[in-house]
N, C-alpha and C positions, 0 to 999 in steps of 0.2 A: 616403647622405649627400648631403646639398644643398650645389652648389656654387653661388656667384652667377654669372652669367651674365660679366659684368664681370673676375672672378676667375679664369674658364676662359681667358677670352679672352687675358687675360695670358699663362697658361701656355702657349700656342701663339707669344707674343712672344720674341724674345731680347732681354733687356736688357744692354747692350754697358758692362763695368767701363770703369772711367778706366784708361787705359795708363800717366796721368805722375799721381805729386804735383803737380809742377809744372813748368815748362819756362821757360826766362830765354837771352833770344836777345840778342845783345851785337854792335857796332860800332865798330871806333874809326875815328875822323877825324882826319884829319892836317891842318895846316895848309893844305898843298896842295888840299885837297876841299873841295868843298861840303860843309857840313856839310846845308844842309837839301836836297839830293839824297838824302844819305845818310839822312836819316831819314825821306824820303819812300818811299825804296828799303824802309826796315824796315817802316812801315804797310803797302806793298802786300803784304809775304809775311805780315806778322802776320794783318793784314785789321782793322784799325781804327785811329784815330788818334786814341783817347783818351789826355787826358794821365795819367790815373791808372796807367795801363799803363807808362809810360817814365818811367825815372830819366836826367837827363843830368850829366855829371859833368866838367868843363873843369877839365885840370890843366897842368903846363907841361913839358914836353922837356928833356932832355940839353941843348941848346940854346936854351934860352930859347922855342921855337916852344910854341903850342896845340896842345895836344890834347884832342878830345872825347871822350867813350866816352859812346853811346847803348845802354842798356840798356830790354829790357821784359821783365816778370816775370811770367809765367802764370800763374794756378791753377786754371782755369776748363776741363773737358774740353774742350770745343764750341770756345775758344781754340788748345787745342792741338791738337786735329785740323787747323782749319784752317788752320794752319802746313803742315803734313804735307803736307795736300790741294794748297795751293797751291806747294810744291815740282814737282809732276808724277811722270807715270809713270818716268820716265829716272830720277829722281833715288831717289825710292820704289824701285825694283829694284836700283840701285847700293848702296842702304842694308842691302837685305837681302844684297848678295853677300858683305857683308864685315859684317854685323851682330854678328857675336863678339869683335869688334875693336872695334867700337863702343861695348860697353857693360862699366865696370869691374867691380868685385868688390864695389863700394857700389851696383850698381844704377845708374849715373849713364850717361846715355847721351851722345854727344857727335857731333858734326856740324859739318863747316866747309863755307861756299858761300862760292863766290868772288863777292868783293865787286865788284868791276868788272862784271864779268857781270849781277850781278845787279839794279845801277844800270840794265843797259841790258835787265832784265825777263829776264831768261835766268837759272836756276838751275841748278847746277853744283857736284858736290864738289869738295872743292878741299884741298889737300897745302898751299898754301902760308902765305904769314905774313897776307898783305893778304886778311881773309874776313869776314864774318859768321859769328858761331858760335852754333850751339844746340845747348844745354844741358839735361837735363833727368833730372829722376829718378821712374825708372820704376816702376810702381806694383805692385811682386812680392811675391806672399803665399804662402809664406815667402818673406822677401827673399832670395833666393839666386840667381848669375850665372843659370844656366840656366833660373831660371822667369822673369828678366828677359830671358833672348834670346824663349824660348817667348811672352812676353806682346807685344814689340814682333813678332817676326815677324806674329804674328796682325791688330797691328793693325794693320800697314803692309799686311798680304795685303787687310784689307778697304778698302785704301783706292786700292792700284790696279784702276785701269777695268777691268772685262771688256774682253777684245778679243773685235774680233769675228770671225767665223766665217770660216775663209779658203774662198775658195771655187776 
């Protein structure tokens, strides 16, 4: 049987599925902040500063203060990797040690970096209230918990660096 040369060549490739539906990475700013710190902070982990990408949403406080919530909404693989990527290795391996935790019964995966930190380019999980969070749901077929941990493990494994050789 004649295979095209083209056609072979593929089947020597891996073509890498999407990990997310979609991923939607959220902000809020308080009066006290810069707000365009903070969402200079979100372009740099997203990796673009298209406005098609970010919904902004100004409402008011308990107290009469502003509040903003910067949101941007994914759908795009190559988008959401590079979120991932530009997280680093630290935060990539912290993600895997506790990845069971991380993703619900709907597939939905979740993620807080500390917002301060992160202003100052430093990426960090973070327990507390003041964070950026991502959000996303994961692209499990069948959708069930464990092929969603099985699909994020895989693609957080390819996305930490080789280290290199100790010598």
């Amino acid at each position: 049987m004649y295979i095209p040369r083209f056609i072979s060549a593929l089947s020597n490739t891996s073509i890498m599925a999407a990990a997310f539906h979609w991923v939607k990475v959220k902000a809020v700013c308080y009066a006290t902040e810069d707000e365009d710190r903070i969402h200079d902070t979100m372009v740099q982990l997203i990796g673009t500063d298209d406005e098609e990408v970010f919904d902004i949403d100004i409402s008011e406080g308990l107290h009469g203060n502003p509040i903003t919530v910067i949101d941007a909404n994914l759908t795009h693989n190559k988008e959401c990797e590079r979120i991932f990527r530009n997280l680093g290795a630290d935060v990539l391996t912290g993600i895997l040690d506790g990845i069971e935790d991380r993703i619900d019964e709907d597939d939905t995966f979740y993620l807080r970096i500390d917002k301060q930190k992160a202003v100052q380019g430093i990426y960090e999980i973070s327990h507390s209230g003041d964070v950026i969070s991502i959000t996303g749901k994961v692209a499990a077929h069948p959708a069930k918990k464990e092929i969603a941990i099985k699909v994020m493990k895989e693609f957080i494994q390819r996305l930490i660096p080789e280290q290199a050789p100790s010598q």
